[in-house]
C-alpha positions in Angstrom: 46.4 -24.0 5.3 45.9 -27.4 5.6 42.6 -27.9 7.4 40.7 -31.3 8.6 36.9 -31.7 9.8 36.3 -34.9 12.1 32.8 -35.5 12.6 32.4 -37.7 15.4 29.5 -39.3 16.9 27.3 -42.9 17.1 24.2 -43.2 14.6 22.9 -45.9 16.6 22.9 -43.5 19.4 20.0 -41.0 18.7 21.0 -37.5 18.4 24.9 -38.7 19.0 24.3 -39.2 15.3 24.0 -35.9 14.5 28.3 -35.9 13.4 27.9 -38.4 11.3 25.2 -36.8 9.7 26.8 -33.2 9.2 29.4 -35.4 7.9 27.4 -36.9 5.2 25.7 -33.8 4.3 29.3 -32.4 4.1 30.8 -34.9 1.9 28.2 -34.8 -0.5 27.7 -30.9 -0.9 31.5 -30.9 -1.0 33.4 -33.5 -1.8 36.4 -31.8 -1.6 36.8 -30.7 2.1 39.4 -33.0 4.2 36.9 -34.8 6.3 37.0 -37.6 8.3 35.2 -40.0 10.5 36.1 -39.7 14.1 34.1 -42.2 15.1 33.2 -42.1 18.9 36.1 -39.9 19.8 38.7 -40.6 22.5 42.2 -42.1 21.7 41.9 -42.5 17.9 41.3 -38.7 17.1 44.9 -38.2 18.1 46.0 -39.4 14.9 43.8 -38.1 13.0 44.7 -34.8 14.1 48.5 -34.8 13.3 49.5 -32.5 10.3 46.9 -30.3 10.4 47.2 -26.4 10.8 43.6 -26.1 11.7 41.0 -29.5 13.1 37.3 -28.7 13.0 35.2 -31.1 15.4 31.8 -31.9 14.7 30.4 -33.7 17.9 26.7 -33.8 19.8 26.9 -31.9 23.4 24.7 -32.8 26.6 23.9 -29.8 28.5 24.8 -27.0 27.1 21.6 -25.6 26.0 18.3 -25.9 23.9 18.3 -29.2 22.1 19.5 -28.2 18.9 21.4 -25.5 19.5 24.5 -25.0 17.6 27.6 -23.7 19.2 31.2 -22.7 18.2 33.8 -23.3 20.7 36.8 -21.8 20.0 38.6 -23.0 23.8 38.2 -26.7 24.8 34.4 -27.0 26.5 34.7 -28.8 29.4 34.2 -32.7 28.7 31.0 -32.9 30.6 29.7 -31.5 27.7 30.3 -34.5 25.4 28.9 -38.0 25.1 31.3 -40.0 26.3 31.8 -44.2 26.2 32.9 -45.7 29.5 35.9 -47.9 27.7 37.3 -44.8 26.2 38.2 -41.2 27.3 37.2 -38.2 25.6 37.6 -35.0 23.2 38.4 -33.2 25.5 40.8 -35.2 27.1 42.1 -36.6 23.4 42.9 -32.5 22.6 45.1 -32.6 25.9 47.1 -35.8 25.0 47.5 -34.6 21.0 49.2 -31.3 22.9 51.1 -33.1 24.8 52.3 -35.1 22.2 53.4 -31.9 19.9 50.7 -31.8 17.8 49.9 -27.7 18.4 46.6 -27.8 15.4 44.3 -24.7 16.2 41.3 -26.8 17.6 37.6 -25.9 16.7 34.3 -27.7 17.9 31.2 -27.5 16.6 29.0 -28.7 19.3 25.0 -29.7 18.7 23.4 -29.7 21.4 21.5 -33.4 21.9 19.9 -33.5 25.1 19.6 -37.1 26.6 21.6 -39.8 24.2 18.8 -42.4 23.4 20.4 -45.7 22.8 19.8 -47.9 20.4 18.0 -45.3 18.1 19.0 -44.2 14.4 16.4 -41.5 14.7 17.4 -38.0 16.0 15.5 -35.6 17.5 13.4 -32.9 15.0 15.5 -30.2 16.7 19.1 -32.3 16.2 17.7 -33.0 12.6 17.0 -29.6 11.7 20.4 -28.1 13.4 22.5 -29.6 10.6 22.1 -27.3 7.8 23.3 -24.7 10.2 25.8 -26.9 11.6 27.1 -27.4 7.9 27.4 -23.6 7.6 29.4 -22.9 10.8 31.9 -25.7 9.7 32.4 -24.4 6.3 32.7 -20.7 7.9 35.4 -22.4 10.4 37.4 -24.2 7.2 37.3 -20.5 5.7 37.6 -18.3 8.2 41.5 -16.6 7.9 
């Protein structure tokens, strides 16, 4: 099974840094998962999402929970729940264009939840910070998970 973890997410951003930095954690504790930089989401994940069997997202959340939380979403959240740039669209709305478009991956998201997205900020939360080992370990359950 050929499966693909895109960790999106802005590190200039606060806690919307907290992808990038389940990413990095990822890469180095196992270098040889498929993952990827999604970068802020939107338009570009499409590609990044063709021949796959199974895409893991790694992406902050806004208001679905206690800052820090970590959640598996099996469905498509609603996109209120993700940070989202005003010149670009996003996951949510990216999943429903890579559909339309054929590409029929089984979607997972691992969401963190990050409160308010500070701008300008390279420093996340305590909570956000110490939600990524556990992030790490839902991810890996997702890549293994039959």
């Amino acid at each position: 099974m050929n499966v693909r973890v895109i960790a999106c997410g802005n590190p200039y951003m606060g806690n919307d840094g907290v992808g990038p930095a389940v990413m990095a954690r990822l890469a180095a504790d196992h270098p040889d998962l498929d993952i990827v930089d999604g970068g802020l989401g939107g338009f570009g994940l499409i590609s990044l999402m063709e021949g796959c069997d199974r895409v893991v997202i790694v992406d902050a959340t806004t208001g679905m929970g206690e800052i820090g939380e970590v959640r598996v979403f099996h469905e498509v959240p609603p996109s209120s729940l993700f940070p989202m740039s005003l010149h670009d669209f996003g996951i949510a709305e990216a999943i429903a264009v890579a559909r339309e478009t054929g590409i029929n991956a089984e979607i997972v998201i691992v969401g963190i939840e990050g409160g308010e997205i500070e701008a300008f900020s390279q420093e996340m939360s305590p909570e956000v910070r110490a939600a990524v080992p556990l992030a790490c370990l839902k991810v890996l359950e997702e890549i293994k998970r039959e």
